[in-house]
C-alpha atoms as a printed R data frame, in Angstrom:
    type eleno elety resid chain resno       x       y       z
1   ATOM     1    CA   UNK     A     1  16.526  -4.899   9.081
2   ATOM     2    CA   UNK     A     2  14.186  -2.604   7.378
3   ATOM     3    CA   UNK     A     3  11.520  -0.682   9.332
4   ATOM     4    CA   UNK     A     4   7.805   0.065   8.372
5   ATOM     5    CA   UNK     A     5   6.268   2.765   9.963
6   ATOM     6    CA   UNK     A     6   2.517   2.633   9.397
7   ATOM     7    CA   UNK     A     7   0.131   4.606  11.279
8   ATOM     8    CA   UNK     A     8   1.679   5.552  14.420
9   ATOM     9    CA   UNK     A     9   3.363   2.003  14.297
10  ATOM    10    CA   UNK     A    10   6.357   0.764  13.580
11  ATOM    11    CA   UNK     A    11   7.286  -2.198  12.142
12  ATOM    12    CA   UNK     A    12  10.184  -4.489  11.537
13  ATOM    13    CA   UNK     A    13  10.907  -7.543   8.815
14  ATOM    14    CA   UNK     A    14  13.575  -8.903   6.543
15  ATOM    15    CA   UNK     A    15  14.734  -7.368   3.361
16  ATOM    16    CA   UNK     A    16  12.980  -8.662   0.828
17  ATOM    17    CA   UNK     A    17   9.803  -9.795   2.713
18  ATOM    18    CA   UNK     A    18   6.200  -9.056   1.448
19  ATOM    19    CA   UNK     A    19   4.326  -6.463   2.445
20  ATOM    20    CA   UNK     A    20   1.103  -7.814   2.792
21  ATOM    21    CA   UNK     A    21   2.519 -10.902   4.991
22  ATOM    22    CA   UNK     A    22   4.297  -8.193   6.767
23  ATOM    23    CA   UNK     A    23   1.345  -5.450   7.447
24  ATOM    24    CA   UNK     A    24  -1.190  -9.098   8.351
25  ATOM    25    CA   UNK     A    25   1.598 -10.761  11.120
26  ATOM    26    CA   UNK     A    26   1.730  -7.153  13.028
27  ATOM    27    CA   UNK     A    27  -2.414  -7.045  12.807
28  ATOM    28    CA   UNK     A    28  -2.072  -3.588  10.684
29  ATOM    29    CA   UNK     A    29  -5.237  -3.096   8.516
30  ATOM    30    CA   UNK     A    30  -4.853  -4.228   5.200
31  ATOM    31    CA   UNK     A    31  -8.089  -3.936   3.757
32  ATOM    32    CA   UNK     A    32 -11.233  -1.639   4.564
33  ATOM    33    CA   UNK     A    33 -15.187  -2.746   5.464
34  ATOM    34    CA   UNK     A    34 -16.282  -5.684   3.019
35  ATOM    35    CA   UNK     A    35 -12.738  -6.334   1.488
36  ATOM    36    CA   UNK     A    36 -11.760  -7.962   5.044
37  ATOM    37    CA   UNK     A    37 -13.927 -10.990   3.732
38  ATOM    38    CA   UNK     A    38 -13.971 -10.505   0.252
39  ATOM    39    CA   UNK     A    39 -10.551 -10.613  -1.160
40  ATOM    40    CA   UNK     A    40  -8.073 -12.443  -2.880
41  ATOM    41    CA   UNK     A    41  -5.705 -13.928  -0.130
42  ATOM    42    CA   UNK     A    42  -2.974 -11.750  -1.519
43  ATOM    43    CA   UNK     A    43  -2.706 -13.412  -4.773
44  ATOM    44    CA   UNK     A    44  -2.766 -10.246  -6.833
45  ATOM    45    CA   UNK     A    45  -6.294 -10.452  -8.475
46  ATOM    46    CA   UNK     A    46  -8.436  -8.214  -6.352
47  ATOM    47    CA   UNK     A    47  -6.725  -5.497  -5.957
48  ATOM    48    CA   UNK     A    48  -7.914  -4.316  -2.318
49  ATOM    49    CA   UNK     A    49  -4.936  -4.219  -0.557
50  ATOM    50    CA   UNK     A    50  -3.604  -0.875  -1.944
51  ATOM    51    CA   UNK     A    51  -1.607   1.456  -0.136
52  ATOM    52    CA   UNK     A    52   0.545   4.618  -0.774
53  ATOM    53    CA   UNK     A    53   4.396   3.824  -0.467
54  ATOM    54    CA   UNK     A    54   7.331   6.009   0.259
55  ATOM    55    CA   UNK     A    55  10.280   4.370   0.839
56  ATOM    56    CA   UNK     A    56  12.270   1.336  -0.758
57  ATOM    57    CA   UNK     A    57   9.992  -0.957  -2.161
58  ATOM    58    CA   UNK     A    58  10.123  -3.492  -5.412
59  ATOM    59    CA   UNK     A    59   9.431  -2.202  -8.583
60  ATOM    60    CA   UNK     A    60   6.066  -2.108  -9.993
61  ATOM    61    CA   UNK     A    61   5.231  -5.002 -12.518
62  ATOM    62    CA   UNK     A    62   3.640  -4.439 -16.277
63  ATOM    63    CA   UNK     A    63   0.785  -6.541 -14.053
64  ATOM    64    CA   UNK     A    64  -0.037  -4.598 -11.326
65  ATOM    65    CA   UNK     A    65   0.467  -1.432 -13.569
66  ATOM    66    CA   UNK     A    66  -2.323  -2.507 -15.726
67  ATOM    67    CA   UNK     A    67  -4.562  -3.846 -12.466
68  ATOM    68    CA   UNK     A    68  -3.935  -0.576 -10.877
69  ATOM    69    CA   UNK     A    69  -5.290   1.045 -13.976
70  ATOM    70    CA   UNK     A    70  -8.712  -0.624 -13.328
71  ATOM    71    CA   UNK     A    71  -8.970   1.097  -9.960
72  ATOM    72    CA   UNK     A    72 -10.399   4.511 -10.382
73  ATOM    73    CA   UNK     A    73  -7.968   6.704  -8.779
74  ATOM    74    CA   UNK     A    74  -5.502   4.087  -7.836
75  ATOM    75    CA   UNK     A    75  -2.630   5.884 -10.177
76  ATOM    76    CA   UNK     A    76  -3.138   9.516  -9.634
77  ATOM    77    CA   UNK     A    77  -2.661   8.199  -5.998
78  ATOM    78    CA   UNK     A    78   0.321   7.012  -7.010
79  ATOM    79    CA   UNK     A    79  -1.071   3.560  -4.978
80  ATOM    80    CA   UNK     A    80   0.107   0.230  -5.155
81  ATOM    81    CA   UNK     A    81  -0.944  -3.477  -4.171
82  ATOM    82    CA   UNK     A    82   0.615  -4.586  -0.859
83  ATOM    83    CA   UNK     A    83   0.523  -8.057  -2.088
84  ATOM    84    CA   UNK     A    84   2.980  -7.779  -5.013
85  ATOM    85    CA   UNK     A    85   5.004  -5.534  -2.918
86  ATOM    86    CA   UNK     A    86   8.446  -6.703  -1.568
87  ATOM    87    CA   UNK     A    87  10.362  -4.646   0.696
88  ATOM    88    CA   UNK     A    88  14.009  -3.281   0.493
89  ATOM    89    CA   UNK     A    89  14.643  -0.830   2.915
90  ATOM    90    CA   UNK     A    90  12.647   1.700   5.034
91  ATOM    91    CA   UNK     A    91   9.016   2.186   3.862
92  ATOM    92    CA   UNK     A    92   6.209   4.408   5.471
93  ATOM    93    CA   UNK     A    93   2.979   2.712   4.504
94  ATOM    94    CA   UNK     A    94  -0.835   5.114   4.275
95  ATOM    95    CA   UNK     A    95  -3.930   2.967   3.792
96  ATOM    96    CA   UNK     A    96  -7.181   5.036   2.964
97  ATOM    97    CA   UNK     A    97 -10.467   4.750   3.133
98  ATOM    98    CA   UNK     A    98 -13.095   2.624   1.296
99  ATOM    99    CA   UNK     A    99 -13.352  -0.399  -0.233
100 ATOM   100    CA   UNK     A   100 -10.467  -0.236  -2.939
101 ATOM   101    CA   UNK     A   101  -8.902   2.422  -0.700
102 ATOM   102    CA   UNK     A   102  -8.858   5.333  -2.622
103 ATOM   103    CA   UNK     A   103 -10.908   7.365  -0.619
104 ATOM   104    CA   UNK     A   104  -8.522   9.882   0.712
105 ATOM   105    CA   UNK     A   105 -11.165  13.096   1.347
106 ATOM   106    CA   UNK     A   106 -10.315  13.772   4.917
107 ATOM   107    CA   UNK     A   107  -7.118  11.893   4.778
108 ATOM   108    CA   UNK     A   108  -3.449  13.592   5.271
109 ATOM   109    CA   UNK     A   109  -0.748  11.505   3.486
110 ATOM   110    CA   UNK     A   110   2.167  11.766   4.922
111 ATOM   111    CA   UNK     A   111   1.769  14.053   7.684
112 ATOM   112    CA   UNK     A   112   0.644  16.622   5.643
113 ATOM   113    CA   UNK     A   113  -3.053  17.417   3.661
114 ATOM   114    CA   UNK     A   114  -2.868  15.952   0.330
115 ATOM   115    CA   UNK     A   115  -2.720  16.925  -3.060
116 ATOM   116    CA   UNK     A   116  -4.093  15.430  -6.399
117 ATOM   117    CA   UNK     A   117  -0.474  15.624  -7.819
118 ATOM   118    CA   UNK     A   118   1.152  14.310  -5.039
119 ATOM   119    CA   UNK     A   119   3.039  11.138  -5.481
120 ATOM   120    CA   UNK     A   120   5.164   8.778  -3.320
121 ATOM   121    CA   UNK     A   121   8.852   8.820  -3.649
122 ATOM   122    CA   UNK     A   122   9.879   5.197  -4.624
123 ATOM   123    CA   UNK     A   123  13.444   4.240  -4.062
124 ATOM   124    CA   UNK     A   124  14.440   1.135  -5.852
């Protein structure tokens, strides 16, 4: 049973669970300020429900490549959308700021302050 640890939580599911579900059922925030209300119900379109992965997650489609790319900041971030996200093993999960949550100023990623060439380590 994989683990999530997001925040200073940790998290259970199956293998090969969603994300999003997962993160929603356990009450962890998803989505910042006005995207709470205004979002797409985890049906890939909005693209508010990105986060910063390490861990063993699904690959990345051609479709949330190209909505990602829409998001200022979203891929130098190395983010991804929660809702297209399935996981496969142990994942540690960062959500920052603002509304498409790529506001990471005063945020550390990973225990650590970040960099703009830092990106997650995916395992597939």
């Amino acid at each position: 049973m994989p683990s999530i640890r997001y925040s200073n939580r940790t998290l259970s599911c199956d293998v090969g669970e969603n994300l999003r579900k997962v993160l929603l059922r356990s009450k962890a925030p998803v989505y910042n300020g006005v995207a709470r209300i205004v979002n797409c119900r985890g049906n890939g379109i909005c693209g508010m429900c990105t986060v910063r992965l390490r861990g063993s997650v699904s690959w990345s489609s051609t479709y949330e490549n190209a909505l990602l790319r829409l998001i200022p900041g979203a891929n130098s971030l190395g983010l991804r959308l929660a809702c297209l996200c399935t996981v496969h093993g142990d994942v540690a999960v960062e959500k920052f700021g603002g509304t498409w949550g790529t506001d990471c100023d005063s945020q550390r990623h990973f225990g650590r302050k970040a960099t703009s060439g830092d990106l997650p380590n995916q395992q597939h």
